[in-house]
N, C-alpha and C positions, 0 to 999 in steps of 0.2 A: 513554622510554615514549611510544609514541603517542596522539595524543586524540581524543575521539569523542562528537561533537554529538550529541544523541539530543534531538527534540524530539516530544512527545506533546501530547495535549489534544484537546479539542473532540467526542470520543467517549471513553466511557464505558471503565474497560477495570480488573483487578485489577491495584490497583500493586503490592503484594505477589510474587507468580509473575511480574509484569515485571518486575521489580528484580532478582530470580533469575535469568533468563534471562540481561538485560545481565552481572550478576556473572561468568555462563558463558563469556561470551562472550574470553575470554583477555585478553590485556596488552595493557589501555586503559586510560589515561586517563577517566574520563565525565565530562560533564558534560549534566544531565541538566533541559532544560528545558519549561515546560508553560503551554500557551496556555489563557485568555489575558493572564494575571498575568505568566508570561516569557518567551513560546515565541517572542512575534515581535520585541518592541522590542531585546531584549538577545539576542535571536541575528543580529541586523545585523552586528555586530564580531564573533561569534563564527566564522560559517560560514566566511569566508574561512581564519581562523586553523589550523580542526579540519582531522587527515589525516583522520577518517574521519566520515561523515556520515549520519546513521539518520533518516529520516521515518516515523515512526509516531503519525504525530497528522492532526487531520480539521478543518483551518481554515478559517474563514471561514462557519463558520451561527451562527446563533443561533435556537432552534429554544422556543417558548415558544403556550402556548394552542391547539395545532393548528398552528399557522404554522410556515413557515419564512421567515428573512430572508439573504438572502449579503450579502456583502463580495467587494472583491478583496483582494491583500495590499497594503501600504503599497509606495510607491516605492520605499522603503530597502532592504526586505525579494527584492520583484523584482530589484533591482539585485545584491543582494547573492547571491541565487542563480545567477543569468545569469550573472556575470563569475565566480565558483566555475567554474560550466563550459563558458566559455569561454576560462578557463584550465588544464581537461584536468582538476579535479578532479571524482570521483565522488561519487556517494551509492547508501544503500539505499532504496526505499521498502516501505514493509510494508502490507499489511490494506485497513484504513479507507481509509489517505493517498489511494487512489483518487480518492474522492470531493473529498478536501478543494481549495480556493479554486476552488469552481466556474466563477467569474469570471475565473481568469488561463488561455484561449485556449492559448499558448503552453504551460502546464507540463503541462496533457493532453497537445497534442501532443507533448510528448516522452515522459512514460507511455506512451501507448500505449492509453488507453482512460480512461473517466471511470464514477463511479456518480452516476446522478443522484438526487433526495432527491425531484422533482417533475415531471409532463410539462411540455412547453412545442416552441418549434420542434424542437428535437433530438428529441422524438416522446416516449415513454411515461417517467412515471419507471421507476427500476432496480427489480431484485428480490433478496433476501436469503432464503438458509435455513442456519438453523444445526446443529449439532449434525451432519452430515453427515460418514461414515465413506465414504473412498471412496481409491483405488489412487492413490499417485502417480507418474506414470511418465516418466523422465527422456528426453526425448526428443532430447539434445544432447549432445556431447562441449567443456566447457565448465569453466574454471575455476571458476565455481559451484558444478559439479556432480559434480567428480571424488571417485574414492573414495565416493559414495554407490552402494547399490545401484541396480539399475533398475529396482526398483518400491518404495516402500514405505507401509504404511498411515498415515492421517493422520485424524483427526474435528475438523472445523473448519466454521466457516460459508463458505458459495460465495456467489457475485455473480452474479447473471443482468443485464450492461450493456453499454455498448459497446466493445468492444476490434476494437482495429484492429492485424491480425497484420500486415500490411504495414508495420507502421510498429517492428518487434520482430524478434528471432528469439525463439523461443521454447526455454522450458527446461523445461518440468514442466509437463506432462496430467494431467488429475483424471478418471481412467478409471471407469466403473462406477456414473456418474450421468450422468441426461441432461438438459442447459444448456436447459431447455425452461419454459414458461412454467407448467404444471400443476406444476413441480417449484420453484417459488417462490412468495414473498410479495413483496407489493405494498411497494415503501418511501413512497408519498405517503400508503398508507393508516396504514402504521403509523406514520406522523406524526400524524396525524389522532388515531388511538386504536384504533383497530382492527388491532391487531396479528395476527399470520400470516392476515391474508385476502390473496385475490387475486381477489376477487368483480366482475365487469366490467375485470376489469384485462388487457390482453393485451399481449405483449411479442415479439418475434422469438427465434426459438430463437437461445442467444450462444455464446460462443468459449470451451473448456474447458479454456484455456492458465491456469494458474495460477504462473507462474514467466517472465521470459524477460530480455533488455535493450536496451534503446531501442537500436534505428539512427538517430534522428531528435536524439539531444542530442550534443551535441559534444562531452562526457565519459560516461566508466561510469556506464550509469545502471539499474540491475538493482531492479524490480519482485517481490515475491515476496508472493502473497495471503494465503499463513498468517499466523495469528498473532489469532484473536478472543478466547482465553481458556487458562485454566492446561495445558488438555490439551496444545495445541499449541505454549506454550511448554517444556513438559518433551518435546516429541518429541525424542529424538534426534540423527534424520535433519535433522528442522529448525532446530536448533541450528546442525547441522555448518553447510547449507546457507548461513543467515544471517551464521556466521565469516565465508565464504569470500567469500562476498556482501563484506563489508564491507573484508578484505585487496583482494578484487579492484578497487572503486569507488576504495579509498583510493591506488592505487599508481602511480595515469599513465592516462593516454590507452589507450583500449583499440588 
């Protein structure tokens, strides 16, 4: 049987309907860990070991009084990613993970984009809205995305942040909403406490790719936004998509 890292944490999320999901997910192994009690120290030895590898956790803040604080990851941790794929093994990353170890440079540039929690040199923080019902449309012919239709509905939260298509191809358009700043919330405000305002907040209208896989990491490394709550873990479509996600990161060098 093959095995499969899944590490979560550091954002909020129903472990319940996630627990469901992984179950769906077919002939795995799990092992199933969560920051910061075990997402980072004891996935050092793990990442190498596992064929297949799920990020679905948002490491490195700690967010307490208004404030936020970063971290990067531990050397052990960096190390033990890097040499993962630079030895041709894949991962998934889901959701949050965008945002997470704002500090490590390098594992944005291989995403393909980052959420930020605050302004600073990189320009405004990110924006978030949730509950959003919108087309998903496959815009690739793509192991990811074979056998799904080419469009299907999804109600999930969207990201208004930086994504850089050049550094991706792209798998899945979130048609039918527009990546514009009156269509989101401020994420420094809702730190703050003032959740869904976007009051003096402006941001560049963003990129409405919500699916695709890094050109820029030296193994499979597939990105996929869904995944903020129970709706989007019972979709279907995104069940299928996240299998196939994970057969394909797990199996070699793209």
């Amino acid at each position: 049987m093959r095995s499969l890292l899944v590490l979560s944490g550091g954002h909020p999320y129903e472990a319940g309907p996630f627990g469901e999901l992984l179950s769906a997910l077919g002939d795995w192994k799990i092992t199933h860990l969560i920051h910061p009690e075990g997402g980072e120290a004891d996935a050092v030895g793990a990442i190498a070991a596992a064929d297949g590898l799920l990020f679905y956790d948002m490491a490195g803040y700690t967010f307490a009084d208004g404030t936020v604080t970063m971290r990067p990851p531990s050397p052990a941790l960096r190390e033990a990613i890097s040499a993962r794929f630079a030895a041709g093994k894949g991962a998934v990353t889901m959701h949050h993970a965008l945002a997470g170890w704002a500090l490590w440079p390098e594992w944005h540039q291989w995403l393909g984009g980052i959420f930020h929690y605050q302004p600073g040199d990189h320009g405004p923080d990110s924006g978030y809205r949730h509950d959003i019902t919108y087309d998903a449309q496959i815009v690739a012919d793509h192991p990811v995305t074979r056998g799904l239709p080419e469009s299907f509905p999804v109600t999930d939260e969207l990201y208004l942040c930086p994504i850089d298509e050049a550094a991706f191809t792209p798998l899945v358009r979130a048609e039918g909403f527009a990546f514009t700043r009156d269509n989101f919330y401020s994420a420094a405000q809702a730190v703050a406490g003032a959740m869904f305002s976007n009051e003096g907040w402006n941001h560049p209208p963003g990129s409405n790719c919500v699916a695709w896989e890094s050109r820029t990491c030296p193994a499979p490394l597939v990105y996929l936004q869904f995944g903020d709550g129970p709706a989007t873990y019972a979709n279907p479509h995104v069940r299928q998509m996240l299998r196939q996600a994970l057969d394909y990161t797990s199996g070699g060098t793209a």
